[in-house]
Backbone atoms as SQL, in Angstrom:
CREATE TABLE atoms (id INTEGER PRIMARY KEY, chain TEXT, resi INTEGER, resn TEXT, atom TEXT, x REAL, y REAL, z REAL);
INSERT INTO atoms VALUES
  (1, 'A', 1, 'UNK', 'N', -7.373, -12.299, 21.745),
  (2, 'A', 1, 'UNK', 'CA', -8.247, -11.497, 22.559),
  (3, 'A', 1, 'UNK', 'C', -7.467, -10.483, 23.382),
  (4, 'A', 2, 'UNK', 'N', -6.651, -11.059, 23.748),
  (5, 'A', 2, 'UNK', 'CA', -5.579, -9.712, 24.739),
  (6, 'A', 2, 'UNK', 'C', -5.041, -9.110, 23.939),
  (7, 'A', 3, 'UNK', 'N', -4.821, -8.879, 22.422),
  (8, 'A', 3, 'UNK', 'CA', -4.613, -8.445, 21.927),
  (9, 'A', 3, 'UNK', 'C', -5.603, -6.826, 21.179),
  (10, 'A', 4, 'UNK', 'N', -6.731, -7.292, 21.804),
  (11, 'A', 4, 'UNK', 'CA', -7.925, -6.564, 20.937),
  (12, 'A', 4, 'UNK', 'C', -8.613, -5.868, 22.314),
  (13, 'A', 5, 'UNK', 'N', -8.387, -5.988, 23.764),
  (14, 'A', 5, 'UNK', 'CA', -9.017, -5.521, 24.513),
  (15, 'A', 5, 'UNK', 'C', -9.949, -6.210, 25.125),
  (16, 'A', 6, 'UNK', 'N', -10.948, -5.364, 25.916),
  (17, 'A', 6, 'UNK', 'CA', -12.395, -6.174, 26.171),
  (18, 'A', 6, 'UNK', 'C', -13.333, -5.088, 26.687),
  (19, 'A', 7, 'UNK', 'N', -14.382, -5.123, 26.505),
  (20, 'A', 7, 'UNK', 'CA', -15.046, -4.591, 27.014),
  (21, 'A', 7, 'UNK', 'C', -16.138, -4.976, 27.892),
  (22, 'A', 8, 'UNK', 'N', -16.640, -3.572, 28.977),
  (23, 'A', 8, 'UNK', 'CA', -17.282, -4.443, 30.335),
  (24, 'A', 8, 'UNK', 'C', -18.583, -3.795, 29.928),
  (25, 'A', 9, 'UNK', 'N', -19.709, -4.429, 29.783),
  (26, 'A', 9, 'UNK', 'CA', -21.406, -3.859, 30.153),
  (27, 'A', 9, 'UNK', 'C', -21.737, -4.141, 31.347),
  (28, 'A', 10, 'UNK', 'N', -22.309, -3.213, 31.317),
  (29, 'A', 10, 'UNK', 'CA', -22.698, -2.766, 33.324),
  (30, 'A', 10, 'UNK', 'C', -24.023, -4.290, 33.509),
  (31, 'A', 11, 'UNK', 'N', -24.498, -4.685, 34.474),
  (32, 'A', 11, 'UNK', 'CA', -25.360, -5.315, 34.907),
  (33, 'A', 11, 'UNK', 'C', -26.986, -4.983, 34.309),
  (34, 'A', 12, 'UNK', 'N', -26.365, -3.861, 34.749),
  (35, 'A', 12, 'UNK', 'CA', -28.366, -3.131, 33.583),
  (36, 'A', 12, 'UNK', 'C', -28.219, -3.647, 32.705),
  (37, 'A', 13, 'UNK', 'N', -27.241, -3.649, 31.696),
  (38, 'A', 13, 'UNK', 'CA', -27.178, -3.682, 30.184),
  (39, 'A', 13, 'UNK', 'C', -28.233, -4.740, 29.776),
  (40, 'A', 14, 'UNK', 'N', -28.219, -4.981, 28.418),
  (41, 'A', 14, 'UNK', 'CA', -28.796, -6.260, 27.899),
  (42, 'A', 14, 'UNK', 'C', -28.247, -7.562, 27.758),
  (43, 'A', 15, 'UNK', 'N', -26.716, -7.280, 27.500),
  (44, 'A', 15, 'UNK', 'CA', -26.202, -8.451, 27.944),
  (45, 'A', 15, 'UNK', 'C', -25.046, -8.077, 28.891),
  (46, 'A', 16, 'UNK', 'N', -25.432, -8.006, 30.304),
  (47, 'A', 16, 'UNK', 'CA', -23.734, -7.802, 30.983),
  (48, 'A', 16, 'UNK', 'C', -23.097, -8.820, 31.102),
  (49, 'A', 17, 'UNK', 'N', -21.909, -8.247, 31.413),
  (50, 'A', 17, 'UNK', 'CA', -20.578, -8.887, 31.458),
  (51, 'A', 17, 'UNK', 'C', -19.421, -8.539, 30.674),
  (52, 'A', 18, 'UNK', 'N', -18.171, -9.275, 30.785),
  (53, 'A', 18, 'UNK', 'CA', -17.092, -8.915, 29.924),
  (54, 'A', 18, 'UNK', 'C', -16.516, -9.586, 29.050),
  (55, 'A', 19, 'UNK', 'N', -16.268, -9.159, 27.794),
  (56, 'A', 19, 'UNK', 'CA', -16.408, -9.294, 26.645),
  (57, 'A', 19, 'UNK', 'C', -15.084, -8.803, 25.738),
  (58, 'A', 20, 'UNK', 'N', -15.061, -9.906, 25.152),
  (59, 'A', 20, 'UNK', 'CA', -13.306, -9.574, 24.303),
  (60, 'A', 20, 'UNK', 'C', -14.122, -8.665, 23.683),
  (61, 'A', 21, 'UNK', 'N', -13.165, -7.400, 22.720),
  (62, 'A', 21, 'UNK', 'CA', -13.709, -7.091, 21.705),
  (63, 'A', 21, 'UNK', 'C', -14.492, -7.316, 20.626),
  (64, 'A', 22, 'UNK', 'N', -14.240, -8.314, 20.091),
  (65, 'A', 22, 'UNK', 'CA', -14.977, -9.065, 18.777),
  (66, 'A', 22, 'UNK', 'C', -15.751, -9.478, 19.157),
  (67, 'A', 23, 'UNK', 'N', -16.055, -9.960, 20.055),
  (68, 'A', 23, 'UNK', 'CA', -17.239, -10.815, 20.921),
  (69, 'A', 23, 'UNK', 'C', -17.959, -9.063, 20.892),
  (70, 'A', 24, 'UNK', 'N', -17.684, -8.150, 21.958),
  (71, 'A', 24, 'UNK', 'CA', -18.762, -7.455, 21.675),
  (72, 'A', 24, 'UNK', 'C', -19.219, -6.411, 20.769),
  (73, 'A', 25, 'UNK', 'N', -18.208, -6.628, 19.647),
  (74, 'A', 25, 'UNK', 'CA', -18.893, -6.048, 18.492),
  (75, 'A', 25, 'UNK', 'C', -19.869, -6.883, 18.134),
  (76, 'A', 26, 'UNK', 'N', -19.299, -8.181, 17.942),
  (77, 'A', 26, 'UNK', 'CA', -21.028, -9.045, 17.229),
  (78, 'A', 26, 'UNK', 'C', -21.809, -8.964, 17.869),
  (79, 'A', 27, 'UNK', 'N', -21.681, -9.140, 19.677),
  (80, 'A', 27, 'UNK', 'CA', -23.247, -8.296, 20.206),
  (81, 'A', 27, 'UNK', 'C', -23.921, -6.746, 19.510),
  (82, 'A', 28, 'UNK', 'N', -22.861, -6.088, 19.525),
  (83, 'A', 28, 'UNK', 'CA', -23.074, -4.817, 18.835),
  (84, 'A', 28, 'UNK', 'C', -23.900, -3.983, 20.079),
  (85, 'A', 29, 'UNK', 'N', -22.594, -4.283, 21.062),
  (86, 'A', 29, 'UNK', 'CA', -22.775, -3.366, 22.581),
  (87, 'A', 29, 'UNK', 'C', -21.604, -2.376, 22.438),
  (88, 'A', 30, 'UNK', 'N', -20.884, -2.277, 21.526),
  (89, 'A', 30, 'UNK', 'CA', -20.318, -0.576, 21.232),
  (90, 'A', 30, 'UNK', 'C', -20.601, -0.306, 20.384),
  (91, 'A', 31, 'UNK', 'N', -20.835, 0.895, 20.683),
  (92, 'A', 31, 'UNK', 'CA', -21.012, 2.103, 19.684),
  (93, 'A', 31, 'UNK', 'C', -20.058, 2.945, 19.304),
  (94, 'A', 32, 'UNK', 'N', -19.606, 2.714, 17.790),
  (95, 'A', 32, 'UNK', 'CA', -18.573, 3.531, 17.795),
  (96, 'A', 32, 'UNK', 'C', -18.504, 3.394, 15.923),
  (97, 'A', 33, 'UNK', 'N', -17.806, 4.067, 15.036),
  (98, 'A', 33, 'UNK', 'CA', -17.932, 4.529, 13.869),
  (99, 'A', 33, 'UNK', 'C', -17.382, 3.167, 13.081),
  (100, 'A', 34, 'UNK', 'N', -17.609, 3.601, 11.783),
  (101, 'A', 34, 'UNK', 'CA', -16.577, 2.550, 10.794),
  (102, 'A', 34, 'UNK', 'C', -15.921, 3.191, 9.836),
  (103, 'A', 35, 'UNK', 'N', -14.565, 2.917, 10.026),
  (104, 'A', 35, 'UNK', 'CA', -13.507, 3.629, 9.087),
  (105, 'A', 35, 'UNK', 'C', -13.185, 2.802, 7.961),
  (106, 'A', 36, 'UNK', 'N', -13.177, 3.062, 6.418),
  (107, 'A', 36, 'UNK', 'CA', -12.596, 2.545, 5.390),
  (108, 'A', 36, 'UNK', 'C', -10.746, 2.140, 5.855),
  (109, 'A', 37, 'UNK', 'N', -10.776, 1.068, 5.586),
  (110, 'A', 37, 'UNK', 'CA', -9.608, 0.617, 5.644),
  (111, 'A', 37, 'UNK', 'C', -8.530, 1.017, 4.806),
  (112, 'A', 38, 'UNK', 'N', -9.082, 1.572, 3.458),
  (113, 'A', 38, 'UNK', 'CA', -8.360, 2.084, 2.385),
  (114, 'A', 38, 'UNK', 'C', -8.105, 3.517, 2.170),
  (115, 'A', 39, 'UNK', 'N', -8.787, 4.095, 2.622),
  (116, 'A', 39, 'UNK', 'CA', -8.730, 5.858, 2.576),
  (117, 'A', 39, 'UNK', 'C', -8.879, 6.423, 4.005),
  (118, 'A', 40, 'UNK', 'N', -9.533, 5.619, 4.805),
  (119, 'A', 40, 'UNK', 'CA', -9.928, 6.275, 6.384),
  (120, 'A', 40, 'UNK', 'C', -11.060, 7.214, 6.544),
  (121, 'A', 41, 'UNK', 'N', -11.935, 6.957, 5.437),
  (122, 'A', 41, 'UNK', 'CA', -13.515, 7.915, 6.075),
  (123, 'A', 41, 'UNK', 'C', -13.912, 7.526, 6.150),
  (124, 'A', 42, 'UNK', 'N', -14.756, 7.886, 7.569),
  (125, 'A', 42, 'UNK', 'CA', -15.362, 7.270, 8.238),
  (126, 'A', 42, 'UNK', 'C', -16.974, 7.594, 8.189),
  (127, 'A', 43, 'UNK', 'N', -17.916, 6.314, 8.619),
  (128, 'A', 43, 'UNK', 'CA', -19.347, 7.089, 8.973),
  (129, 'A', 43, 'UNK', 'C', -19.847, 6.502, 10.154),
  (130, 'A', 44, 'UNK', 'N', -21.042, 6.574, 10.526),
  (131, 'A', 44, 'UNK', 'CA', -21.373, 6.806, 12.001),
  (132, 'A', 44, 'UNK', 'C', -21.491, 5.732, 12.730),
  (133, 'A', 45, 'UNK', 'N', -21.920, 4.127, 11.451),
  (134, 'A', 45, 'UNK', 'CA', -22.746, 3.012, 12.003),
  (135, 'A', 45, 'UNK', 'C', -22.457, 2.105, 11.043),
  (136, 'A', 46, 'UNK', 'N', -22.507, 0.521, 11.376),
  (137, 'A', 46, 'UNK', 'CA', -22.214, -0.228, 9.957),
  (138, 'A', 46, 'UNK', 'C', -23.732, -0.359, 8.924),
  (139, 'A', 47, 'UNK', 'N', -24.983, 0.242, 9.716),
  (140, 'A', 47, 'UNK', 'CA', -25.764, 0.250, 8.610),
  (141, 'A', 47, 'UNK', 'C', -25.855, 1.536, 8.046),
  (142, 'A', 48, 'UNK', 'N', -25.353, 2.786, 8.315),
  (143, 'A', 48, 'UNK', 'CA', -24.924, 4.104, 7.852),
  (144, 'A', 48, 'UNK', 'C', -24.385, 3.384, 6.595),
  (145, 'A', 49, 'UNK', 'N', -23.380, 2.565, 7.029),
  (146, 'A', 49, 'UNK', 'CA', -22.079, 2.344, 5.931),
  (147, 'A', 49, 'UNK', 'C', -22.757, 1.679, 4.476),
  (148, 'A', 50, 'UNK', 'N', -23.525, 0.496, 4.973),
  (149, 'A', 50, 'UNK', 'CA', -24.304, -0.416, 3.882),
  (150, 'A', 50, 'UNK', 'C', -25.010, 0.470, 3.455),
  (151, 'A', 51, 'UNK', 'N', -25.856, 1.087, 3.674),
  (152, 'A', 51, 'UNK', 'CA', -27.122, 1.860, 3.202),
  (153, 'A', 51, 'UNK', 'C', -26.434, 2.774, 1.921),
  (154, 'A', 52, 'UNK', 'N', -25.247, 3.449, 2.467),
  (155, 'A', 52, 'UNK', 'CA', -24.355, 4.177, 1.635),
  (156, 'A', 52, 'UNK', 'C', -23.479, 3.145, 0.457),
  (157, 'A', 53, 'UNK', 'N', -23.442, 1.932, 0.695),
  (158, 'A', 53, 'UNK', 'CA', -22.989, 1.486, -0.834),
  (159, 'A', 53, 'UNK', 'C', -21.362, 1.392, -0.119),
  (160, 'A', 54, 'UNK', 'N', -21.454, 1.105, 1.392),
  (161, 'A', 54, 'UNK', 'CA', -19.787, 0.623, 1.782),
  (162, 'A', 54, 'UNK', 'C', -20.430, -1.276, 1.410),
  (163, 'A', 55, 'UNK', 'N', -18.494, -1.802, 1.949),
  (164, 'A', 55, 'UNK', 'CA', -18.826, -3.175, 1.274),
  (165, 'A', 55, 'UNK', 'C', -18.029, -3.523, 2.410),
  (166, 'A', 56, 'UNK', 'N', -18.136, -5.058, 3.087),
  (167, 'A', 56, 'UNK', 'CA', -16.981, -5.795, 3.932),
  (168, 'A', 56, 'UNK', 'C', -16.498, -6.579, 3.410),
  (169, 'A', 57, 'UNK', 'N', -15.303, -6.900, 2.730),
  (170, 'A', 57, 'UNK', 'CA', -14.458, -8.040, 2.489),
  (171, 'A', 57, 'UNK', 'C', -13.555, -8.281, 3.382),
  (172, 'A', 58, 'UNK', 'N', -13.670, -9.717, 3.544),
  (173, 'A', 58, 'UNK', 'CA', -12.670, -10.424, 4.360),
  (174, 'A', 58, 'UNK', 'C', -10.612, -10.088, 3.817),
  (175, 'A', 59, 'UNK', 'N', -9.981, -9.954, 4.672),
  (176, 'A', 59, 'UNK', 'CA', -8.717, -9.450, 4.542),
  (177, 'A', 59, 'UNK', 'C', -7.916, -11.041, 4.924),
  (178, 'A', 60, 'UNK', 'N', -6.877, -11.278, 4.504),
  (179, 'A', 60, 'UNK', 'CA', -5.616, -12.277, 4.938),
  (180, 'A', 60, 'UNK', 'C', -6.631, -13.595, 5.987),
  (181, 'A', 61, 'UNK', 'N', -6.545, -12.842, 7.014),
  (182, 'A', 61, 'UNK', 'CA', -6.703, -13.309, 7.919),
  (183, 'A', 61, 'UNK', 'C', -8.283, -14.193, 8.092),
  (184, 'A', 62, 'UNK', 'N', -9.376, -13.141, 7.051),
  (185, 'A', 62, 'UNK', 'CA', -10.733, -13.597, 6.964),
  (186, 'A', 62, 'UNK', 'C', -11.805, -12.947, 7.621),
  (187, 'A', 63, 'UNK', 'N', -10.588, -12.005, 8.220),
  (188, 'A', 63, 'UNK', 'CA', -11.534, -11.055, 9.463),
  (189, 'A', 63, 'UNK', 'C', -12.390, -9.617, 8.473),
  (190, 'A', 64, 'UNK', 'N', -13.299, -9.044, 8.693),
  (191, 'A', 64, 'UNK', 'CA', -13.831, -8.204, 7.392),
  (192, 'A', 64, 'UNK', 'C', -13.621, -7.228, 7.959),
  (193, 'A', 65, 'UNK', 'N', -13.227, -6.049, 6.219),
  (194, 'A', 65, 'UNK', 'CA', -12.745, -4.773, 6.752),
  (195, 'A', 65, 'UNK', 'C', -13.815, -3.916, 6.239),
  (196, 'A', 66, 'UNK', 'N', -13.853, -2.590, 6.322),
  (197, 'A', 66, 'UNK', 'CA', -15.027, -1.884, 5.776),
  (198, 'A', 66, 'UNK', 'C', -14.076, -1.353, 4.486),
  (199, 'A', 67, 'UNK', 'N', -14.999, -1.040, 3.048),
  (200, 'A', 67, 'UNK', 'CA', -14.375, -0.097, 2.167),
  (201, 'A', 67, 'UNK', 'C', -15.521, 0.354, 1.843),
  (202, 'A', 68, 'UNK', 'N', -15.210, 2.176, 1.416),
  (203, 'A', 68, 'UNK', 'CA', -16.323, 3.022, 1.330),
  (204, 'A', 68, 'UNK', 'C', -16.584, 2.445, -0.063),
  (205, 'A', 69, 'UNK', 'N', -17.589, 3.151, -0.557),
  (206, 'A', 69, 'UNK', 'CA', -18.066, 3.345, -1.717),
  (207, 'A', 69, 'UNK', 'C', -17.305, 3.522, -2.910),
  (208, 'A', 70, 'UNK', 'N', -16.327, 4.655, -2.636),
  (209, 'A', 70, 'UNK', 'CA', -15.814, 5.225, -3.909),
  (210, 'A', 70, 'UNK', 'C', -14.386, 4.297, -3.590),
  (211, 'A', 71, 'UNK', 'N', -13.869, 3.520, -2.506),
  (212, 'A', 71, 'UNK', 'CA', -13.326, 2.503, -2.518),
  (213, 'A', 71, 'UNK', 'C', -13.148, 1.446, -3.444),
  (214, 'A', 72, 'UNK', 'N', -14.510, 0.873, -3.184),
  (215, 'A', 72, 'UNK', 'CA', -15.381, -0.501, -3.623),
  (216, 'A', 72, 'UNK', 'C', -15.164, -0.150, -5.422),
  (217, 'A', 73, 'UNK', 'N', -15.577, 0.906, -5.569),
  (218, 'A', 73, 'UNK', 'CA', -15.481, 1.189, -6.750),
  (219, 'A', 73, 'UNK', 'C', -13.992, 1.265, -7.931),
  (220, 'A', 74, 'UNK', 'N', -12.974, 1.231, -6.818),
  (221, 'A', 74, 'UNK', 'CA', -11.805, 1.625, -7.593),
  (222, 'A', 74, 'UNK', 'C', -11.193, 0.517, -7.006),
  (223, 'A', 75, 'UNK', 'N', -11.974, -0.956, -6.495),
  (224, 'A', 75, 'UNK', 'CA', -11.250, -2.141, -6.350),
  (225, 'A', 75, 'UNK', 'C', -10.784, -2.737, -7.661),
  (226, 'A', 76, 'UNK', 'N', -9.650, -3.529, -7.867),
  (227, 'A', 76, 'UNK', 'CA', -9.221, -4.173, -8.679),
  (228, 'A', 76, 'UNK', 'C', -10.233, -5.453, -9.208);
């Protein structure tokens, strides 16, 4: 976790408080893009990404990465 940051939602929010990173991505209280792990293009949202034919596979570790489309496609 100290490794990944944290992030704080204000009291208004829906869920405040502070929050490792990963923790608040699975809330999905940032907003912020998803980059292919394999080429680096990016799109706006992870359902941008699905809708478009991106894919998440788990990496080493088990943690999931995004690969675009034309990625997915030129997987082994």
């Amino acid at each position: 976790m100290t490794e990944q940051g944290w992030a704080v939602s204000p009291v208004t929010a829906a869920v405040p408080g502070t929050y490792c990173l990963r923790c608040a991505s699975a809330l999905q209280m940032l907003e912020w893009f998803v980059r292919c792990i394999e080429c680096g293009v990016t799109v706006e949202d992870e359902a941008a990404a699905e809708g478009s034919g991106w894919r998440f596979y788990p990496d080493e570790l088990g943690q999931l990465q995004a690969h675009c489309a034309l990625c997915v496609l030129n997987r082994p």
